[in-house]
N, C-alpha and C positions, 0 to 999 in steps of 0.2 A: 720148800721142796725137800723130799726123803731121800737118801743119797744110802745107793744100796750097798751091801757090804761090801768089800773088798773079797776078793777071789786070793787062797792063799799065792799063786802068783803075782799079783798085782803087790799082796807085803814085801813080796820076795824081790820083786824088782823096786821097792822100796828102800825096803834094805841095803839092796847095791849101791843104790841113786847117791843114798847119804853116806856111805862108807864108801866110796869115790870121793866125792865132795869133802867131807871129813879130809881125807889125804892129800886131796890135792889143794886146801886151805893153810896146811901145813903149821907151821908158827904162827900166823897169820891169826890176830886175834878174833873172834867169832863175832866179835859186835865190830870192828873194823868194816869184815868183808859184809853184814847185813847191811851195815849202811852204805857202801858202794855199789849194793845191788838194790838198793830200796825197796830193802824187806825188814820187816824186825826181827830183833836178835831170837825171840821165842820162834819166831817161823823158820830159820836156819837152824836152830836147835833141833825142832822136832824132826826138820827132814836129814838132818843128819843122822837122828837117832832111829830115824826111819818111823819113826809114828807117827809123821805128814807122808804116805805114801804113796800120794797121786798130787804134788806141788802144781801149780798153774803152769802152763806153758811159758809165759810172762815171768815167769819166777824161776824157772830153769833157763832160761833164755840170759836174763839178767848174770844169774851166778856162773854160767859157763862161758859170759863176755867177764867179768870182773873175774874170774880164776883163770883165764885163757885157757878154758878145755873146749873145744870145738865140738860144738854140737851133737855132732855127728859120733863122737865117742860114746856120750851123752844116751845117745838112743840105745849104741847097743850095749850098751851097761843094763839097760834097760829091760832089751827085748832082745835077746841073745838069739831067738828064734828067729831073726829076718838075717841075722849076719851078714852076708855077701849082697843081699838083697840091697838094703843102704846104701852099698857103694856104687852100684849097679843106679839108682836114683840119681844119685848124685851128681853120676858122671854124666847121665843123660838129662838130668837137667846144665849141667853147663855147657853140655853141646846145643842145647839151643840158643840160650844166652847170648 
């Protein structure tokens, strides 16, 4: 399967992904944290450096429970565009809960 280009947003919010990531990994050796998120060091590398710029759900999921960054920051690092939106989700999914 041919996996279409990336939209320059999509690098952009790449970008962010891993340069969060990068920071909040902090001293924290880079093969350390791949392997507490069970990923390889080259997959944490490039999404760091933002040339993995759409990481699997599964893969972002993993590194924001091993860095303790909640999710939810996560996105809008991401998707600056929904902002308030997220919280607005969020809250109304735990009033159902």
């Amino acid at each position: 399967m041919v996996r279409s280009p990336l939209t320059p947003q999509q690098r952009a919010a790449g970008k962010r992904l891993g340069a969060h990531l990068r920071q909040a990994r902090g001293d924290r050796k880079l093969v350390e944290v791949a392997e507490a998120a069970s990923i390889s060091p080259e997959t944490l590398r490039k999404i760091e450096s933002g040339r993995l710029a759409t990481p699997a759900f599964a893969t972002v999921a993993a590194l924001s429970v091993v860095l303790e960054i909640p999710l939810e920051d996560l996105a809008r690092i991401c998707l600056p565009e929904l902002g308030g939106q997220l919280t607005s989700a969020t809250n109304t999914a735990m009033l159902r809960a």
